[in-house]
N, C-alpha and C positions, 0 to 999 in steps of 0.2 A: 260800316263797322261800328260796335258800340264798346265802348271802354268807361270803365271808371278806376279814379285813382284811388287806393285804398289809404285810409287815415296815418298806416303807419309807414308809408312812403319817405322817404331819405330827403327828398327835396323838399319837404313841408316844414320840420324845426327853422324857426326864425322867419319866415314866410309866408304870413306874418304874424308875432307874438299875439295870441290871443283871438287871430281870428283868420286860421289857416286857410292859405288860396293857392290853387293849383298852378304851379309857374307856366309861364307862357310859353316855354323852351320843353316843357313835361308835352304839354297839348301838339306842338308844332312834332314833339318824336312822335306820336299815337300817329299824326297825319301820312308822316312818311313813313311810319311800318303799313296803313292803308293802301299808299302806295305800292309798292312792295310787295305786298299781299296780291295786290292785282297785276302786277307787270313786272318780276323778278327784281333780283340785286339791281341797284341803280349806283355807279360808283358814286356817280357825282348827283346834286340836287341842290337847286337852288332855288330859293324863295324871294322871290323880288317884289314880294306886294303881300302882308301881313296886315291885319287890320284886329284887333280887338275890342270888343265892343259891351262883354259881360263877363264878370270872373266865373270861376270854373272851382267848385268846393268841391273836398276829399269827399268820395261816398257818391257824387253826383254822378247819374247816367249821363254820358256822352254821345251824339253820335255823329261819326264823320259822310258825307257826301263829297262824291267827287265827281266831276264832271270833265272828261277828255276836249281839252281844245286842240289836238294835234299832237301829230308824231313828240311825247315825250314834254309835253305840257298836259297840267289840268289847275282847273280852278277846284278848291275847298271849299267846305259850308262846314263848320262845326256847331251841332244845334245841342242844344240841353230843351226835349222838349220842344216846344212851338219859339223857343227864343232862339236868336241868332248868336254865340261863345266869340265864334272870331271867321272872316273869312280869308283866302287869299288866292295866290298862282304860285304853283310849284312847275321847276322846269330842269328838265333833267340834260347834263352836259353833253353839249352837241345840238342840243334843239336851240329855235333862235326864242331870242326874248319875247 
């Protein structure tokens, strides 16, 4: 899935004055609609391993990769391009850690 955040996004004022960055919590939603998109409503989702590694600027092509490690877990890759944005594991209520 590829997403970009468009400049006049709500979570960008003040975020930060002068040299806007895409919040990490903006990135982490795009993951779980990714989710979502491939395996219906999920009530519950949890993310026990986040890692951020590059900011993520308004305007910037995104895109998410995910990979199934079991019933209701996957591991992320969010790339910009050939660079790494942030990885992690999302795990959805009921699956184990």
């Amino acid at each position: 899935m590829h997403f970009a955040v468009d400049s006049d996004h709500p979570c960008l004022p003040g975020h930060f004055p002068g040299r806007p960055l895409v919040p990490g919590v903006v990135v982490l939603e795009r993951v779980i609609e990714a989710i979502e998109a491939g395996h219906g409503p999920l009530p519950g989702l949890r993310l026990p391993q986040v890692k951020f590694v590059q900011p993520l600027l308004p305007q910037q092509d995104a895109q998410i990769e995910l990979e199934t490690l079991g019933p209701g877990r996957w591991r992320f890759r969010v790339r910009r391009e050939d660079q790494l944005i942030a990885s992690g594991e999302a795990v959805a209520d009921g699956a184990g850690a």
